[in-house]
N, C-alpha and C positions, 0 to 999 in steps of 0.2 A: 501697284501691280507691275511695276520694272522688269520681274522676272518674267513675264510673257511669251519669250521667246524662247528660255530655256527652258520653260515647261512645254513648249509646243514641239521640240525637240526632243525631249524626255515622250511624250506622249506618242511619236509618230514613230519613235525607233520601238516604243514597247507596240505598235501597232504589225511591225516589221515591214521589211520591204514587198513591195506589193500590195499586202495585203489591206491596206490603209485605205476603208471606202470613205468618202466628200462626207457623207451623210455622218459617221462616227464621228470625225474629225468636227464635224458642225456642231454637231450635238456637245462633244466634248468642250469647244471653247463658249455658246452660248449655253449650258447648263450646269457644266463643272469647274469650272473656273471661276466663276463668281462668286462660288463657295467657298475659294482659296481663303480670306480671311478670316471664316468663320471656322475653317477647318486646323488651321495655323493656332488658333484662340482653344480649340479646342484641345487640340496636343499641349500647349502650352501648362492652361489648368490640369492638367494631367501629372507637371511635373516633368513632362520629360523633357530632355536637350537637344538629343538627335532630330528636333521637328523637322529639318528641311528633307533628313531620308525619310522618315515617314512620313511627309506628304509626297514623294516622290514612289513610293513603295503604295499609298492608294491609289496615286493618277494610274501605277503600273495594274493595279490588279481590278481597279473599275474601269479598264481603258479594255482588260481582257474577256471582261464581263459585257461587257458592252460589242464587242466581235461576235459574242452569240446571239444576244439582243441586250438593245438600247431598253436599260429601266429607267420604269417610271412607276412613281417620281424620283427623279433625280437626287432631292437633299438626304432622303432618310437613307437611301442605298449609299449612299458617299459617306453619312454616319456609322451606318453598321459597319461599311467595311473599313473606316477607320477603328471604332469600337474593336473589332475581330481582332484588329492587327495590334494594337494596343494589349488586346490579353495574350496572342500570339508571344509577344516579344516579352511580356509579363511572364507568362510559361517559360519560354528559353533560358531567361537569365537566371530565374530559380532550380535550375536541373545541376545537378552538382557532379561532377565528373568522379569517374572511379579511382581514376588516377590521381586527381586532385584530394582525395583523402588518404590519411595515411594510416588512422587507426581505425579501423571498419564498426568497433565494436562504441565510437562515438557514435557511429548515425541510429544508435539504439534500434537496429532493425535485426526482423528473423533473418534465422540461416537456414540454408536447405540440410545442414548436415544435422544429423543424427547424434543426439546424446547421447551418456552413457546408458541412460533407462533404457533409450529403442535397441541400442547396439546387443542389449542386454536378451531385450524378448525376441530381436531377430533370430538370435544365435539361439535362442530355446527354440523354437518355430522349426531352424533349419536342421536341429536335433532330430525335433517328434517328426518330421518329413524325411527325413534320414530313416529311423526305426519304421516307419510306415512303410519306405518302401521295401526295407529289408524281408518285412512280414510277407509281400508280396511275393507270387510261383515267381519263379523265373519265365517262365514262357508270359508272365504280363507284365513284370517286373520288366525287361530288355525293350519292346516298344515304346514302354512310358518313357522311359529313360531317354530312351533316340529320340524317341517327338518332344519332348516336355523341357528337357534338360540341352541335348546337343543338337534340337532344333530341325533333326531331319525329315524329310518329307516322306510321307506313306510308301510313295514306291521306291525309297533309298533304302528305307527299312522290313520292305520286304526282299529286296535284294540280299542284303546282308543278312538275313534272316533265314531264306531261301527259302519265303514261306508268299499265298499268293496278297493282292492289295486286301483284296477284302478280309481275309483272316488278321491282317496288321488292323483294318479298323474294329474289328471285332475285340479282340484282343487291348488294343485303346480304351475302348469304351469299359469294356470288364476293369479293367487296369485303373482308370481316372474313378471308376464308385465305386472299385473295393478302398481304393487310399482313401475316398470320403470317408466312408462308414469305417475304416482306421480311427483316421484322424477324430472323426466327428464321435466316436465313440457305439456307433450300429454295428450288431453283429453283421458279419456277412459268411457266406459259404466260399470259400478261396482254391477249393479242389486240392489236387493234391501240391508237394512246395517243388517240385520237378521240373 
């Protein structure tokens, strides 16, 4: 245990200044440090090399744990959060950078884009929605259009309309179930196309 003092340094800067009570600091070198061999042995069998930052990277995050409350017991909590950190670092090294690949269509994964089949039934869809609202009066035909398509607000479009709110949501509603019963194939009554 030679390193004694650089971990008690390492331990008291992750504690910060100030903030460092007698009692952590106690509990830290009579409860966690005695596990330093078994902990060392343990990263070891693991295969990994960086052992001396990841035993420095648990004194930091059971030293942080420990500023909330001291657990108990002390061994299994110093396991897990080596355990934690071990798949932590297990995760990081496996994430493959975007940039780091250069043919996208090697990581054998979906695309958001759209094939020729969707590109296909979109443009039919925005056909029959097209013809649907043609079918529409004009007087329900111009609200849907504002609200649905260019997004504008009920009292924009009765402005522009120079008609009052409530007739625009009137008019909406007629508007959104006669295109249903279009689209969807129900008769409806449409008045006249004016």
């Amino acid at each position: 245990m030679a390193e004694k003092p650089e971990t008690d340094r390492g331990m008291a800067s992750s504690l910060g200044p100030g903030s460092a009570t007698s009692e952590v600091k106690a509990w830290f070198v009579r409860e966690v440090l005695p596990l330093e061999p078994m902990l060392i042995r343990f990263f070891r069998r693991s295969g990994r090399t960086d052992v001396e930052d990841l035993r420095q990277d648990v004194y930091m995050r059971v030293c942080d744990a420990a500023m909330e409350q001291i657990p108990h017991p002390t061994k299994p909590f110093v396991l897990a959060v080596a355990r934690n950190l071990l798949i932590d670092r297990v995760r990081r090294e496996h994430i493959v950078s975007i940039e780091a690949v250069e043919n996208l269509d090697a990581l054998n994964i979906a695309t958001d884009d759209p094939g020729p089949d969707q590109n296909l039934m979109a443009r039919e869809e925005l056909r029959r929605l097209q013809l649907a609202l043609e079918k529409l009066p004009r007087r329900l035909r111009a609200p849907v259009v504002m609200r649905k398509i260019d997004g504008l607000s009920r009292r924009e479009i009765a402005q522009r309309l120079g008609i009052s709110e409530k007739t625009v949501e009137k008019q909406l509603t007629q508007g959104v179930r006669a295109l249903a019963d279009i689209l969807y194939g129900e008769s409806t009554d449409l008045g006249s196309k004016s």
